[in-house]
C-alpha positions as CSV (number, residue, x, y, z in Angstrom):
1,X,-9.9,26.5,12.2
2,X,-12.7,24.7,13.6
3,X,-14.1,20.5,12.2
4,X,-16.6,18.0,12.6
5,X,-16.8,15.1,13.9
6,X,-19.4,12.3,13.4
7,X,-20.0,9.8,16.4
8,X,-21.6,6.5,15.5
9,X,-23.6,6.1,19.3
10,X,-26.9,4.4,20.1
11,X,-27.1,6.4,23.0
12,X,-25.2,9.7,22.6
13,X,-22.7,8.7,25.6
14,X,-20.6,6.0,24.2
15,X,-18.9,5.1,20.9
16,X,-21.2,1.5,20.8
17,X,-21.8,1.5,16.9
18,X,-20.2,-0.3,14.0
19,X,-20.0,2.4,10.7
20,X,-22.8,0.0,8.5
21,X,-25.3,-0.2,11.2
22,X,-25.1,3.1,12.5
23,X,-29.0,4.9,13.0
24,X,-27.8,8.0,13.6
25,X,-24.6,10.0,14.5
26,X,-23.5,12.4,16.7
27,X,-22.2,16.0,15.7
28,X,-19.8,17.7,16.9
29,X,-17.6,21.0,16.2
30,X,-13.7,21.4,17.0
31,X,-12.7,24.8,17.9
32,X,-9.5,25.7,19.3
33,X,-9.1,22.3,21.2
34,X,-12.9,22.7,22.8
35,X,-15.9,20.7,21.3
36,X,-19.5,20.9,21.0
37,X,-22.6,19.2,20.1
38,X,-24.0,20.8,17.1
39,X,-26.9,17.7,16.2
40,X,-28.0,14.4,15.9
41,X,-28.4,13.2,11.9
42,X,-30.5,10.5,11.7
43,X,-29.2,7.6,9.2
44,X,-31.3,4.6,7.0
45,X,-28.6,1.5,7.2
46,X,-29.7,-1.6,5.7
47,X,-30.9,-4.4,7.5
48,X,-27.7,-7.1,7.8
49,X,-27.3,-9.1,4.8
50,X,-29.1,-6.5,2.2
51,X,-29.0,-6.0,-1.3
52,X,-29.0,-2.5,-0.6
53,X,-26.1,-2.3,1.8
54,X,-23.2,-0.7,-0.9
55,X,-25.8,2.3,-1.5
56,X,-26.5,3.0,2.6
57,X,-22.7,2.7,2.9
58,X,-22.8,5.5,0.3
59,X,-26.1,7.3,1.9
60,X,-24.0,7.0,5.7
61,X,-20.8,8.6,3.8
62,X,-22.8,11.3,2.3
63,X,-24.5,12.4,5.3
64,X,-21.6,13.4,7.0
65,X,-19.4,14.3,4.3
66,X,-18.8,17.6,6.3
67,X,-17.2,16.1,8.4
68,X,-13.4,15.9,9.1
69,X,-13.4,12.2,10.7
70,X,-15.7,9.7,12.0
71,X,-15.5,7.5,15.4
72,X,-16.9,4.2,15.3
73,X,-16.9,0.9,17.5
74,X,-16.3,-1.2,14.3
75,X,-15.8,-0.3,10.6
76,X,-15.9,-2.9,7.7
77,X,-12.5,-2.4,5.3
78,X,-14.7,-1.2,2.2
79,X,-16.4,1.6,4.2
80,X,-13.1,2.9,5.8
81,X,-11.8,3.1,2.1
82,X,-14.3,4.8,1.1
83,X,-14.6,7.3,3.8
84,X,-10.7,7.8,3.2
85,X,-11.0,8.7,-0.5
86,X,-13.4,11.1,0.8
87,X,-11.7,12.6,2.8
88,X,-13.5,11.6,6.2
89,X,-11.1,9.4,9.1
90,X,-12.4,6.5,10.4
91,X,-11.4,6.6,14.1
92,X,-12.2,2.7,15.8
93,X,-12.4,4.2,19.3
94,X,-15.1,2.3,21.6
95,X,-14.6,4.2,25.2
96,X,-16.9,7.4,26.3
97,X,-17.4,9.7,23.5
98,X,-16.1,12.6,25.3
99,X,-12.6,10.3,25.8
100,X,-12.7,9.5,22.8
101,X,-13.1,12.7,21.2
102,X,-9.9,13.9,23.6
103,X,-8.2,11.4,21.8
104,X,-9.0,13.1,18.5
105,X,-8.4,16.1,19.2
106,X,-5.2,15.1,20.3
107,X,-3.8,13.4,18.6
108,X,-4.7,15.9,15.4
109,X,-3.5,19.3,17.3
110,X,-0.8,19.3,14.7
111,X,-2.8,19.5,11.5
């Protein structure tokens, strides 16, 4: 059974970006242990201190709902709840995406 992942990365190499400020993320496929790019998904967040921030949470959340989990630098509590009830898991992994994604893959061989 194969999954996505979503990678908050400014630069497509390293996990460098908090959840709420992410411009774009990373996706990848899970198949039988191996991974691959499949795109880059552009996101709007909101500028820091925002009235609009609670609806590009929702907009970020919605954008990769496919996915299975997210990886992120940082994550703010509200957005991590959120992301849980639906389903997605925040990951807080800042090291070299493909690292990182070993980690994931890991650590969920079981499920």
């Amino acid at each position: 059974m194969s999954y996505k992942i979503a990678v908050a990365s400014l630069d497509g190499k390293f996990v460098n970006e908090h959840f709420g400020r992410a411009k774009e993320f990373h996706i990848v496929e899970v198949s039988e242990s191996k991974y691959e790019y499949l795109e880059t998904r552009k996101n709007m967040p909101a500028k820091q201190y925002d009235n609009r921030h609670d609806y590009a949470i929702s907009e970020a959340i919605e954008l990769i709902a496919d996915c299975r989990f997210v990886l992120v630098s940082q994550i703010g509590p509200g957005a991590e709840k959120t992301l849980t009830a639906k389903g997605i898991k925040p990951y807080v992994i800042p090291d070299f995406i493909d690292d990182a994604l070993r980690q994931i893959i890991s650590s969920n061989k079981e499920e």
